[in-house]
GUMINU-145175 format. One line per field, with one value per residue (C-alpha): z, x, y; residue number from 0. Coordinates in nm, 4 decimals. Example, Ala and Ser with C-alpha at 12.3 -4.5 7.8 and 13.67 -1.06 7.14 Angstrom:
2
zz: c(0.7800  0.7140)
xx: c(1.2300  1.3670)
yy: c(-0.4500  -0.1060)
nr: c(0  1)
This chain:
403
zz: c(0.0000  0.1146  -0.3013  -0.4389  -0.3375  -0.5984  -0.9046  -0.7501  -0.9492  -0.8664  -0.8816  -0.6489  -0.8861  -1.0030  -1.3145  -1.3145  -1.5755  -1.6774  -1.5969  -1.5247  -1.2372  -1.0623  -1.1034  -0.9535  -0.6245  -0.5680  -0.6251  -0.4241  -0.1588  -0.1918  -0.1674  0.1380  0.3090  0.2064  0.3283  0.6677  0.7087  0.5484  0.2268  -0.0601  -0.3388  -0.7138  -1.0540  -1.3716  -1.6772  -1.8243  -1.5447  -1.3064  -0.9330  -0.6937  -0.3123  -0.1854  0.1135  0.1739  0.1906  0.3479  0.0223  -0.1621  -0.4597  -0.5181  -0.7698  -0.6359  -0.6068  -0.7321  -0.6593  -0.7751  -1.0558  -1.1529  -1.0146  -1.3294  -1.4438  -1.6790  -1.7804  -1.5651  -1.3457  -0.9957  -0.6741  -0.6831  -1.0319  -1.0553  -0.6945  -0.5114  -0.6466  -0.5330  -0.1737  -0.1033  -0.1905  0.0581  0.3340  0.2719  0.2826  0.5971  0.7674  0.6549  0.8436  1.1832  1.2451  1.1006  0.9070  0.7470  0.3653  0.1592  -0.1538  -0.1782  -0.1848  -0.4509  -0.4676  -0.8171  -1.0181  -1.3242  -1.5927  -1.7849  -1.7608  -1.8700  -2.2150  -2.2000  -2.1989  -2.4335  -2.6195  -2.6005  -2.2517  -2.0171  -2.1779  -1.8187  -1.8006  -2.1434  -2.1634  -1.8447  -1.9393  -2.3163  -2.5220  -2.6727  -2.7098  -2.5245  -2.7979  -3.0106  -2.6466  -2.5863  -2.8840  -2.8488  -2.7910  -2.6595  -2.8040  -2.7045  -2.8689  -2.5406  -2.6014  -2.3339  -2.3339  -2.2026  -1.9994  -1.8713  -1.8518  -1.6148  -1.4028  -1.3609  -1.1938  -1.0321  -0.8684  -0.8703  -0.4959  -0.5763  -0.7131  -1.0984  -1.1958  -1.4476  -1.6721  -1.6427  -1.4344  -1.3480  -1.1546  -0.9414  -0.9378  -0.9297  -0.8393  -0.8777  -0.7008  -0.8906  -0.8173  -1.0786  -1.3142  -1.3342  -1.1451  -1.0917  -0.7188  -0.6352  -0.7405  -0.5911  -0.2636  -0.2978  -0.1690  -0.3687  -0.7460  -0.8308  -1.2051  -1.4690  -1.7153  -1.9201  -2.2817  -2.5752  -2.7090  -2.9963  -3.0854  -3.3377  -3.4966  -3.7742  -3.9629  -4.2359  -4.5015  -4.6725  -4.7742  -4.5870  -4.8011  -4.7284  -4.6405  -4.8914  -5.1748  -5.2448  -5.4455  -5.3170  -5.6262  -5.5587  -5.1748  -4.9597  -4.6564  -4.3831  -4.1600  -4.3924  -4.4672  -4.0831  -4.0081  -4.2374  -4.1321  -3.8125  -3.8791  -4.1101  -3.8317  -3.5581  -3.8086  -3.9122  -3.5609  -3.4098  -3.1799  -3.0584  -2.7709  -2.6453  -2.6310  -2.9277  -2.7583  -2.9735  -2.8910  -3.0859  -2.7869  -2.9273  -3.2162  -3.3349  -3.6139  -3.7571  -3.8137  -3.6443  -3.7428  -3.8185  -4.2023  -4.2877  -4.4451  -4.2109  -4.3584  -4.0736  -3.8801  -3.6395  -3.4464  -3.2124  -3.2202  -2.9101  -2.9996  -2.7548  -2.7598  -2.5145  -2.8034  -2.9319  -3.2918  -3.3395  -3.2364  -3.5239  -3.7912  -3.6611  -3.6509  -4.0057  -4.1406  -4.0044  -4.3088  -4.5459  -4.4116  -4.3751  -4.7334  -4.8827  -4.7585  -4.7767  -5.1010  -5.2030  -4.8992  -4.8027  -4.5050  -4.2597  -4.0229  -3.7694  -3.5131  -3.1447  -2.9561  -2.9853  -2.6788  -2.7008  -2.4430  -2.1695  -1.9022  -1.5542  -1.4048  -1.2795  -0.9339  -0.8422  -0.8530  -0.6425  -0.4205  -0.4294  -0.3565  -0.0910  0.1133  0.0949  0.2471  0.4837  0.5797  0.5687  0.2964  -0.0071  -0.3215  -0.6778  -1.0205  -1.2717  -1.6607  -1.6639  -1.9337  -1.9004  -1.9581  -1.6950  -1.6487  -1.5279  -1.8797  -1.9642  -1.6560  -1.7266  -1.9980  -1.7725  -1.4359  -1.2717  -1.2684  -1.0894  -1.0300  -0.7079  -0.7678  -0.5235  -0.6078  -0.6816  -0.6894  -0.9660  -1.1963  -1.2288  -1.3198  -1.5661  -1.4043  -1.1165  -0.9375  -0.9052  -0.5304  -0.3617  0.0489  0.2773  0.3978  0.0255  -0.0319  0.3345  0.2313  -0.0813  0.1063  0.3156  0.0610  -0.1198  0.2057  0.2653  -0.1125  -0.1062  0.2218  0.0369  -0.2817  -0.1130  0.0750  -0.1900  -0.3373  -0.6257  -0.9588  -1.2138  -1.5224  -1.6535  -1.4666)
xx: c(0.0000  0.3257  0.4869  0.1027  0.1255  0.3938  0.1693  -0.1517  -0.4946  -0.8070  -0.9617  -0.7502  -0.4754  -0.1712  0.0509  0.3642  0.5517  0.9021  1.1585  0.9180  0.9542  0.6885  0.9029  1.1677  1.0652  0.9405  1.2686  1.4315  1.1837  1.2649  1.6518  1.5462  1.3991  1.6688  1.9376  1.7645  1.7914  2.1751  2.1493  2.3370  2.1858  2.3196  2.2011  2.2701  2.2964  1.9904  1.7864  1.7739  1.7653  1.9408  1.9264  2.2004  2.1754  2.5641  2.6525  2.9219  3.0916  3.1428  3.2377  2.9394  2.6883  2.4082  2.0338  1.7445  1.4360  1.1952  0.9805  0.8734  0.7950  0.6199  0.3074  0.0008  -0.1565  -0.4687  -0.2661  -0.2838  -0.1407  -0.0066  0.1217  0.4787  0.5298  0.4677  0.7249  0.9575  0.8029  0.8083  1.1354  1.1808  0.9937  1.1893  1.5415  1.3988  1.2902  1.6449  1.8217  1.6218  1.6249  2.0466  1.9752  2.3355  2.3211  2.6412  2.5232  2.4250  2.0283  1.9638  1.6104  1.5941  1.3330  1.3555  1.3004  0.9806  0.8697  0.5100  0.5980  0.3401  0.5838  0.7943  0.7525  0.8218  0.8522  1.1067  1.3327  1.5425  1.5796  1.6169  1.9057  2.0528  2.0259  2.2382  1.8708  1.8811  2.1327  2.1784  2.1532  1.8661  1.6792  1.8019  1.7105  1.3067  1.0987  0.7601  0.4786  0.6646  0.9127  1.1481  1.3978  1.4825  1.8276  1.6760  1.5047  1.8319  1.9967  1.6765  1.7455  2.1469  2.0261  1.7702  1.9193  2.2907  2.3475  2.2770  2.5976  2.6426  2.7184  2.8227  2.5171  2.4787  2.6862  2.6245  2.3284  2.3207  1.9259  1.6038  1.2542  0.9834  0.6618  0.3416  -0.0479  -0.1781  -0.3649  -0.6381  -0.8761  -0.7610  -0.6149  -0.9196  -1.1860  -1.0155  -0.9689  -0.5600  -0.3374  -0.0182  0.0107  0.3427  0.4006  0.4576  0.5915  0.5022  0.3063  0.4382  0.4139  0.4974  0.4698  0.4153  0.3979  0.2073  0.2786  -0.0076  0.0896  -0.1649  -0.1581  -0.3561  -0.5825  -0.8994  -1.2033  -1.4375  -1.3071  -1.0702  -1.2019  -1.2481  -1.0632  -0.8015  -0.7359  -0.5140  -0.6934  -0.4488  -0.7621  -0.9628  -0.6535  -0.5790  -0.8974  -0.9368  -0.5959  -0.7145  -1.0550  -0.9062  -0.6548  -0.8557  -1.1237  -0.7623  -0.6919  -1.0274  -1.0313  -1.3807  -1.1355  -0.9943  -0.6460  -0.5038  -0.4975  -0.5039  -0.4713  -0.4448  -0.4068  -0.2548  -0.3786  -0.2771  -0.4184  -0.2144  -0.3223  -0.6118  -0.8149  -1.1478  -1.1703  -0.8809  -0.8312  -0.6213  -0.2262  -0.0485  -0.1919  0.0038  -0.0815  0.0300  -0.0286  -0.0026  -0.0216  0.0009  -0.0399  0.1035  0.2347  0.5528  0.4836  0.1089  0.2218  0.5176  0.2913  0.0981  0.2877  0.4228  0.0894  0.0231  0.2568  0.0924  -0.2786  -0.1839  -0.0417  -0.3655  -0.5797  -0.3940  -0.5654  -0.3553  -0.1538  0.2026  0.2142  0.5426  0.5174  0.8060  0.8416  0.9126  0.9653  0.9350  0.9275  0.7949  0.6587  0.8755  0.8773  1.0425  1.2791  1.1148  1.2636  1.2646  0.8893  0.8543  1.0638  0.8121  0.5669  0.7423  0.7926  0.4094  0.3332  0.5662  0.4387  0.0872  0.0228  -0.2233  -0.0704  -0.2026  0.0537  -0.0424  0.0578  0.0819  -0.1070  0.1329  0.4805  0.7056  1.0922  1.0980  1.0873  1.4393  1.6551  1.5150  1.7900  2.0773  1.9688  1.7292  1.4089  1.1135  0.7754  0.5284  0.1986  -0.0840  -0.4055  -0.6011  -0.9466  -1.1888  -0.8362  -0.8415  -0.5305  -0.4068  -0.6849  -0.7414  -0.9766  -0.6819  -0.6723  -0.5476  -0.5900  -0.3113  -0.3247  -0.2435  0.0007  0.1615  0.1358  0.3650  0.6139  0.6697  0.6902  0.9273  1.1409  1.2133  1.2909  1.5579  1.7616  1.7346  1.9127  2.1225  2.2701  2.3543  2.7189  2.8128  2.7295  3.0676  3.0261  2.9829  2.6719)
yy: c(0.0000  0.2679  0.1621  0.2328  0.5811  0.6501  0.7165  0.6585  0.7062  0.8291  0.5196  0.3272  0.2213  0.2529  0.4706  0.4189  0.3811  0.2411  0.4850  0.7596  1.0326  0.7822  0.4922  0.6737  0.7770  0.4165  0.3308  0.5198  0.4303  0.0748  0.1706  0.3403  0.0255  -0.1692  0.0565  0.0785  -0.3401  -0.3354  -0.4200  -0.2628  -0.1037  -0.1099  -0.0752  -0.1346  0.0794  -0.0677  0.0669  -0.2343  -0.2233  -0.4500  -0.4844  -0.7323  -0.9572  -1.0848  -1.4755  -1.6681  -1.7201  -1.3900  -1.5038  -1.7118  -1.6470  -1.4510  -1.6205  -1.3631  -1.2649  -0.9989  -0.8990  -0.5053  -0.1737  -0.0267  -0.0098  0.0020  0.3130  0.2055  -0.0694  -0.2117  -0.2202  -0.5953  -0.6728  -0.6928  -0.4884  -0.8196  -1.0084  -0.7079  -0.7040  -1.0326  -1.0769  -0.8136  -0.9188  -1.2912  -1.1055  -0.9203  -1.2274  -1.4025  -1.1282  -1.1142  -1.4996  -1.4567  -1.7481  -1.8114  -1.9173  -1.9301  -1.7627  -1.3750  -1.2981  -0.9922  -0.8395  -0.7316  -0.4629  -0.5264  -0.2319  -0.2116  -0.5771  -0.3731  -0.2463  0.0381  0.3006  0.1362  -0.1542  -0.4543  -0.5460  -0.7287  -0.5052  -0.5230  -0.8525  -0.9427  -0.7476  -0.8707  -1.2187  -1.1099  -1.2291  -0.8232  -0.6096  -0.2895  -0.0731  -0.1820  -0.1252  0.2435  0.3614  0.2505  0.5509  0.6097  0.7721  1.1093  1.0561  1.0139  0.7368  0.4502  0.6510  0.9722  0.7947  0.6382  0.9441  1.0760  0.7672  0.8516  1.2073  1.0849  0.7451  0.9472  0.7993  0.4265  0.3025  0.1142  -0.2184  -0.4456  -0.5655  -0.9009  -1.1869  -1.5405  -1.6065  -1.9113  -1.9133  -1.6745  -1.6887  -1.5233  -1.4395  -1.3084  -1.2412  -1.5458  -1.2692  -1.5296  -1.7029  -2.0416  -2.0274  -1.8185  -2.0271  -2.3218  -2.2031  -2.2605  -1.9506  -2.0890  -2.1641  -2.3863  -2.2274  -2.5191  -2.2284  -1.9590  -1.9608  -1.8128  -1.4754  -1.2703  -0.8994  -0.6980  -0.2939  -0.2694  0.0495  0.0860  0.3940  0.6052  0.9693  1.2230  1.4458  1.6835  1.5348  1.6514  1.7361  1.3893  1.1330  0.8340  0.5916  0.8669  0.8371  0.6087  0.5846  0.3692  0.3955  0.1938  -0.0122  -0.1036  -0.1816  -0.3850  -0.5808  -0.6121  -0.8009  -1.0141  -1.1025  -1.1307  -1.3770  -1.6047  -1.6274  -1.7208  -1.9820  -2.1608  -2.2923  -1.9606  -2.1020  -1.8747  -1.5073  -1.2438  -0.8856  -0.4935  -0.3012  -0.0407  0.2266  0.5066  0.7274  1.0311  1.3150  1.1600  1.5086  1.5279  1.6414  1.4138  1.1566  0.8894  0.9315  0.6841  0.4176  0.1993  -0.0790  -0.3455  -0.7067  -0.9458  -1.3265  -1.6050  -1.9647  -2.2497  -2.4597  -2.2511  -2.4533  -2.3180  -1.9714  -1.9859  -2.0893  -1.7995  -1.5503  -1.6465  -1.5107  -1.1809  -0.9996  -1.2136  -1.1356  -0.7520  -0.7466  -0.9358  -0.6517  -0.3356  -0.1787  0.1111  0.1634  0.0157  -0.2200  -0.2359  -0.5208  -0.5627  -0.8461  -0.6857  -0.9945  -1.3525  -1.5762  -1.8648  -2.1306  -2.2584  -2.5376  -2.4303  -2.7312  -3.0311  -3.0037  -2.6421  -2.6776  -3.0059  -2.8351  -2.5379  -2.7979  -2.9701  -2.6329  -2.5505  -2.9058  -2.8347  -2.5114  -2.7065  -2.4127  -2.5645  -2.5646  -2.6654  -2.6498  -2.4559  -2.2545  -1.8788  -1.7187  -1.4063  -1.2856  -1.2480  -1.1737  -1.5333  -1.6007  -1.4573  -1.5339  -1.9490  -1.9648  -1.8757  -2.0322  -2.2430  -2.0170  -2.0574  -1.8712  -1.8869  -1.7626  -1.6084  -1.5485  -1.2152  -1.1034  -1.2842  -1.2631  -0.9341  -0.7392  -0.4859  -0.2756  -0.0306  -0.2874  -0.5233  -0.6957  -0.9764  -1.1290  -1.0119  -1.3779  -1.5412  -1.3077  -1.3762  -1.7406  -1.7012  -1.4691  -1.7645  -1.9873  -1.8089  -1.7421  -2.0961  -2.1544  -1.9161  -2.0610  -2.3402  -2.1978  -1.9506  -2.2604  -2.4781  -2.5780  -2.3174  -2.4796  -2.4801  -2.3083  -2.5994  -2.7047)
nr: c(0  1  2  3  4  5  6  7  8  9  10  11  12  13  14  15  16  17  18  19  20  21  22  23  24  25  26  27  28  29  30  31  32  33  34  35  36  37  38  39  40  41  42  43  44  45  46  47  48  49  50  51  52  53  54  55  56  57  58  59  60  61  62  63  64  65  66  67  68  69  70  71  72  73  74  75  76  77  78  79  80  81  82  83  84  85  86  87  88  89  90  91  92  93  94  95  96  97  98  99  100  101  102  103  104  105  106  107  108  109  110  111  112  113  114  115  116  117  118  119  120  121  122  123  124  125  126  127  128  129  130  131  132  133  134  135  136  137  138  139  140  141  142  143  144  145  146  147  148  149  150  151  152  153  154  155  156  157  158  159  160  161  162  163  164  165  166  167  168  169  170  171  172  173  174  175  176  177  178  179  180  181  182  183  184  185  186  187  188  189  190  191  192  193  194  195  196  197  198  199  200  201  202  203  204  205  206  207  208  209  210  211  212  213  214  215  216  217  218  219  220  221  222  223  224  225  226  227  228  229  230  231  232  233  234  235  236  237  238  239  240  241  242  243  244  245  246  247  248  249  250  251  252  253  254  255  256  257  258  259  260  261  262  263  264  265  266  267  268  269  270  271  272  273  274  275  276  277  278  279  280  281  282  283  284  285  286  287  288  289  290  291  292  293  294  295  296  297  298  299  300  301  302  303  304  305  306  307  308  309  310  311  312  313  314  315  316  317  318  319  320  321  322  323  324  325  326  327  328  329  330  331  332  333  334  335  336  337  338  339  340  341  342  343  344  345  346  347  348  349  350  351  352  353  354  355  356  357  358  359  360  361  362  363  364  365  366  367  368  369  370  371  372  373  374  375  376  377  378  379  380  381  382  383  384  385  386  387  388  389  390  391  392  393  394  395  396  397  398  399  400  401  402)
């Protein structure tokens, strides 16, 4: 409730947005708290936050755990802030019961897992993990025109007293805590969720070029509407990609009309495209015809499609999730296994480490939205959860390279 303060909406929610002056001052709030119980901020020059809980061993690889700080538009209290918190409030309860663990404990932020600001998302952790390139991510802009390295260079002033660190380094394991963002654990009854992995997802900007030209007096053979064009683009995608089964998710959340005046004739349209699918094959063959569908209907007007992402589905390791299991029985905490639907920076840190994800339930699945909840009680339960986990990790035998 203190982090939803920073950007907080009249309707109970949340905005704030990757690397805004929002994001921030929660920030340095959570520097703040972690300064106050010893642990030592850093950051990265991607825009990544670290708190560090010392091991034993210091030159063992670090164990992680976190999630994100930003923000929809129109977002909640819980999405992405949890994971951060409860790694907190584990690291906190590590250092008042000086439980000693060999490896070092980082709670991590990760920059813009969202994408609203600028797309796509997870740009923090993809770049962290080496799956894009600094520079193609700096130089993304928003619908401002700010890029992610003004942004960046906002961040050095305004985070000057939190020291920088290398991008990237080995990582001996990270988990991850979520709200579910559906309404599974809910409707069971079941405070913890045991994630089986994440589905895929691929994105998309579709940039549909006309010619803008006065309203009344332009013929219509003569004109090159990209309104009429785009709209067109997106029923025929949304009729290719119908699914009787809702598996196949399909999304244009984003659209954009230039000059987007009254008495003219559309010039520029561009639009997003967010496909998902749990089978990474079906959501190839998928993707593979969205240029193809766009070019079949674009009349007179000139299509760009470029590809923003492409993740597709993933399977966390057998054993960190018994292990998740295990802990919950233990902790006579119900648990039941189950996919996410959504994208999380889980999904980019599972190449380079054992990865894991703990979900909590929140209220009737709602998320992405102002009305976003969740019980203090399920969330306490995954804390724990998580807590345990990470003794567990933080105590193990470094891994060789190798490994």
């Amino acid at each position: 409730m203190a982090m939803a303060r920073f950007g907080a909406t009249a309707a109970g929610g949340v905005n704030r947005q990757a690397l805004s002056a929002e994001d921030f001052v929660a920030q340095a709030e959570l520097v703040r708290w972690g300064e106050a119980l010893g642990l030592a901020a850093s950051r990265d020059r991607i825009g990544n936050l670290f708190l560090r809980l010392p091991g034993t061993d210091p030159d063992a690889a670090p164990v992680l755990s976190g999630s994100h700080l930003d923000s929809q538009p129109t977002g909640g209290r819980f999405d992405g802030v949890y994971g951060v918190l409860a790694a907190f409030e584990a690291v906190q309860a590590i250092i008042e019961r000086g439980v000693a663990h060999r490896h070092p404990i980082e709670v991590v932020a990760w920059m813009n897992e969202e994408g609203s600001r600028f797309a796509p998302g997870m740009m923090g952790s993809a770049v962290f993990a080496g799956a894009r390139t600094e520079e193609e991510t700096v130089s993304v802009r928003d619908a401002a025109g700010v890029s992610v390295a003004d942004a960046l260079a906002q961040c050095d002033i305004a985070m000057a007293q939190v020291p920088l660190r290398a991008l990237g380094g080995p990582v001996h394991a990270y988990v991850e805590a979520h709200i579910e963002q559906g309404p599974v654990l809910e409707r069971e009854g079941i405070p913890v969720g045991v994630v089986s992995g994440i589905q895929g997802k691929h994105t998309f900007r579709v940039e549909v070029l006309g010619e803008p030209s006065h309203a009344g007096t332009s013929e219509r053979r003569e004109r090159k509407d990209a309104l009429i064009a785009a709209t067109a683009m997106v029923q025929a995608l949304a009729a290719e990609f119908h699914d009787a089964e809702d598996i196949t998710k399909f999304t244009v959340g984003r659209f954009e009309v230039f000059p987007n005046a009254p008495s003219v004739v559309a010039g520029k349209v561009v639009f997003s495209i967010d496909l998902r699918h749990p089978r990474s094959d079906r959501l190839r063959a998928m993707s593979a015809r969205i240029e193809p569908i766009c070019r079949a209907v674009q009349g007179p007007c000139e299509v760009v499609v470029t590809r923003l992402s492409a993740a597709d589905s993933l399977e966390f390791p057998t054993a960190l999730r018994d292990r998740i299991r295990s802990i919950a029985g233990r902790l006579d905490i119900p648990s039941l296994d189950l996919p996410s639907a959504a994208g999380h920076d889980a999904r980019y840190l599972h190449p380079i480490a054992p990865s894991a994800m703990i979900f909590v339930p929140c209220h009737l699945g709602i998320t992405h939205n102002e009305a976003e909840s969740a019980e203090p009680g399920d969330l306490a339960a995954g804390a724990r959860v998580l807590a345990d986990l990470l003794v567990e990790l933080a105590n193990e035998p470094a891994r060789k390279e190798s490994e």
